[in-house]
C-alpha angles and dihedrals in degrees: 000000000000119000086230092049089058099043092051089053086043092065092038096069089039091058094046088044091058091044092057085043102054100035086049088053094044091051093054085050087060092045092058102042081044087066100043087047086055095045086046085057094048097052112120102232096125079056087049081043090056107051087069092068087081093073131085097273101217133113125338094001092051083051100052085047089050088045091052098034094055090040093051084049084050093051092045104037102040114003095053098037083048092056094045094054088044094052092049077050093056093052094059096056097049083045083056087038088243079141086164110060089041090063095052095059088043091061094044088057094050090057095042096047080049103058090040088058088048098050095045085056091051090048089045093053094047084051090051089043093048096048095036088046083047096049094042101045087055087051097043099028076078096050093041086054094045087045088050086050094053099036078052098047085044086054091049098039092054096033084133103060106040083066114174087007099068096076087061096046081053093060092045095051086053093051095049083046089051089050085053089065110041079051090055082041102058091032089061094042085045098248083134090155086049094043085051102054090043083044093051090042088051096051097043088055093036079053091047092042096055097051093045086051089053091042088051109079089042087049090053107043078054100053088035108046117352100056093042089045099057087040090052095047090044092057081045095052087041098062091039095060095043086053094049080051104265106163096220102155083125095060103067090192100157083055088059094033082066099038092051090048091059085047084052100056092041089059110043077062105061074048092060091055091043099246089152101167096052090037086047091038086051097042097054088053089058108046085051093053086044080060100052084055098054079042092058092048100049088046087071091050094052090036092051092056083043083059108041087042094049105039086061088054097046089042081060099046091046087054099044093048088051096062087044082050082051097048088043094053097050090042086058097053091046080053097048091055087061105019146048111236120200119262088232079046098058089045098054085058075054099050086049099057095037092055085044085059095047089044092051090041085058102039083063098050091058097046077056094048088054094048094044095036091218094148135027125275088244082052104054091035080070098053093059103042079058092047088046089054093051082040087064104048097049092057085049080054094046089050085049100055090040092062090048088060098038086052090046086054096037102092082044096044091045091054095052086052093051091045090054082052090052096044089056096042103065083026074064091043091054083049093050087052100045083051095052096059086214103176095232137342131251112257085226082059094049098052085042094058086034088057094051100054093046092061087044085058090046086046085054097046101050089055094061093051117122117240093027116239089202083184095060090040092053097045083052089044091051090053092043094057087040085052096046096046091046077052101039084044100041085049094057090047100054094045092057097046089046097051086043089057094049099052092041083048078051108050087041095064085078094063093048093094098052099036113046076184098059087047105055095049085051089057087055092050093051085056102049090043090057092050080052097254093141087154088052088038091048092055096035091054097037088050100054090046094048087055087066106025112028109214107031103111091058100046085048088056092046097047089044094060088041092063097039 
């Protein structure tokens, strides 16, 4: 067999493949708009028709039955018999593969058996909006009435105070009335659509009638004798305070009074013609800005007690920083003579008195300000909370200064501590002596306390060199306080040794008699107590007791710290 041959039976059965193909998928497209033709013809919507006989079948409401009654006979007597036969027509041609052509009026009955399904919904929601308009207007049509009757008795009860404005509510309660009637009018005459829309406006303005009508007296005690009331008082207040000697050129009240009286008229008569939310809007808007004013105002009052209060505390701390300027100034002066003092340092002393000047320049200008009355008291209130503020950081830069002084001096002025403690110590050691009645003193005892004072008067005079070597006067310190504690100590040593020695001296004379040995060695210890051995004195003595009644020695030095 051929290649051609092949080729030729090859697109045979492709094109008979395609045939069966296409034929088999426009066939299922009939199917389909078949069934929706079918559903279309078992709607409901005589039954939906129907349901309109039960109005009153007059007017517009007999001409929307007769329109959807006749379109409903035009879809089923001529639309859907057409498709069907247009669908039968579409088979045969795919039966005769004009697929083409088959397509095409399937496409024309989708979109016919589309816009039947949409119209039948649009007929079937004007059904549901007519009976539902119809059903609702009977049930509100009564509260709308009973709502007439209390928004009316409302009207009638408060006729006084809704002044000016009764003769408008009047009007609005004839025009409702009037809205009544043209409802009863078109629903008798079957407009129920037409009825519901009149019925819904009219309940919406009788609403906002009703609620005018409560916002009204309040509106009007407030146009008529609030808002008169707080501007007269304001002017009142004014002129009060400028004759007590408030300064109040920057409030430029009888400007706004003005301004807020032509607001006012304007208003009341928006009042007058029941505009309620822009009269209230408005309203609100001026008696805020009635209370910046009286704001403003009492701003100067408080502001005038801020000032005189102030300006007695700021006239003290002026006066006290002054005097601390004084004694900076001379303790600078004290520090120059023995120290260096840095050339920022010595600047900053500069700075300080230069901001005090400035301080005190405008302090004055303010206690002028206040004779002469020249600024408001918020003014000048201003002025001195920013003073107070520069106040406070030239007394951070005083104490700072001051420290800097203070650490120049604090090696000085912690030498000349130590040196009073010094001083007291050995003045207590001389005390502990003169206590003691000690017949003499050691010579060892005396170049130790000698020593000590000699290093206590170098100390001193060190500390009166110009310019001051701290270094020196810190070596010297150091062997002053090493001399003073070896004599405080060596005081309190000999003292002790010396009392010790006594009292042993003491308790041996009893065994003088018995031991010859005993006494002699105490003789020897008298001796040596009285040329101020009391260390010699001390052995001497312990050794001969001990001889006699071990343990003494030991008990004596035992009772003796007990008791100091």
């Amino acid at each position: 067999m051929t290649l051609p041959i092949i080729a030729a039976i090859i697109a045979v059965v492709l094109l008979i493949g395609y045939g069966a193909w296409s034929r088999r998928k426009i066939y299922n497209e009939i199917d389909i708009l078949e069934g929706l033709k079918i559903q279309i013809m078992n709607r409901p919507l005589t039954d939906e028709i129907a349901k309109v006989k039960g109005l009153v079948m007059i007017g517009a409401t007999e001409e929307k039955f007769e329109s959807w009654r006749g379109e409903w006979d035009e879809m089923v007597t001529a639309t859907l018999p057409g498709l069907e036969e247009d669908l039968f027509d579409a088979e045969e041609y795919a039966d005769k593969y004009r697929f083409g052509k088959a397509r095409e009026i399937i496409r024309q009955a989708r979109r016919t058996i589309d816009s039947v399904s949409s119209r039948i919904e649009i007929i079937t929601g004007e059904i549901n909006e007519l009976i539902t308009s119809e059903e609702l207007n009977r049930e509100q049509i009564i509260e709308a009435k009973e709502q007439f009757l209390q928004a009316k008795k409302y009207y009638l009860t408060h006729l006084r105070s809704l002044g000016q404005t009764a003769s408008v509510f009047d009007k609005e309660f004839e025009d409702i009335q009037h809205k009544f009637d043209e409802f009863e009018q078109l629903t008798s005459a079957g407009s129920h659509l037409e009825a519901r829309q009149i019925l819904v406006e009219s309940a919406n303005r009788l609403h906002v009638t009703k609620t005018k009508m409560q916002a009204v007296p309040e509106l009007l005690v407030s146009v008529q004798s609030d808002l008169p009331s707080q501007l007269r008082n304001l002017r009142e207040g004014f002129h009060e305070m400028e004759q007590q000697g408030y300064v109040l050129n920057h409030i430029v009240i009888e400007k706004e009074i003005e301004q807020l009286t032509q607001d006012l008229a304007e208003v009341t008569e928006k009042v007058y013609r029941i505009e309620t939310e822009d009269s209230q809007k408005e309203l609100d808007e001026m008696f805020s800005k009635v209370d910046q004013l009286y704001e403003l105002l009492e701003n100067e009052v408080v502001s005038k007690q801020f000032v005189l209060k102030e300006k007695e505390i700021i006239a003290e701390i002026l006066n006290d920083m002054r005097i601390g300027m004084e004694n900076l100034r001379e303790e600078t002066d004290i520090v120059s003579l023995t120290y260096q003092i840095d050339h920022n340092e010595s600047e900053m002393q500069k700075k300080i008195e230069k901001l005090y000047n400035k301080l005190q320049n405008r302090f004055n200008l303010i206690e002028e300000s206040i004779v002469t009355k020249k600024d408001s008291f918020s003014v000048i209130r201003e002025m001195i909370e920013e003073m107070k503020s520069q106040l406070d950081e030239l007394q951070r830069s005083q104490k700072i200064y001051q420290e800097m002084l203070l650490n120049l001096r604090k090696d000085e002025l912690h030498t000349k501590e130590k040196l009073k403690e010094l001083r007291r110590k050995l003045l207590e050691a001389r005390r502990m002596v003169q206590k003691s009645n000690l017949p003499g003193l050691p010579e060892h005892y005396l170049v130790t306390i000698g020593k000590a004072e000699e290093y206590i008067i170098e100390v001193s005079k060190k500390l009166d060199e110009k310019p001051l070597e701290i270094a020196e006067v810190s070596y010297v310190l150091e062997k002053a306080l090493e001399a003073v504690e070896e004599g405080y100590d060596e005081t309190a040593k000999m003292i002790e040794t010396a009392q010790l020695a006594e009292q042993l001296i003491q308790y041996g004379n009893r065994f003088r008699s018995s031991y010859q040995n005993v006494s002699i060695r105490l003789i020897e210890a008298e001796i040596a107590f009285r040329n101020c051995q009391y260390e010699d004195a001390l052995q001497i003595a312990g050794s001969a007791v001990e001889s006699v009644h071990p343990g003494v020695l030991k008990q004596m030095e035992i009772n003796m710290k007990v008791h100091v």
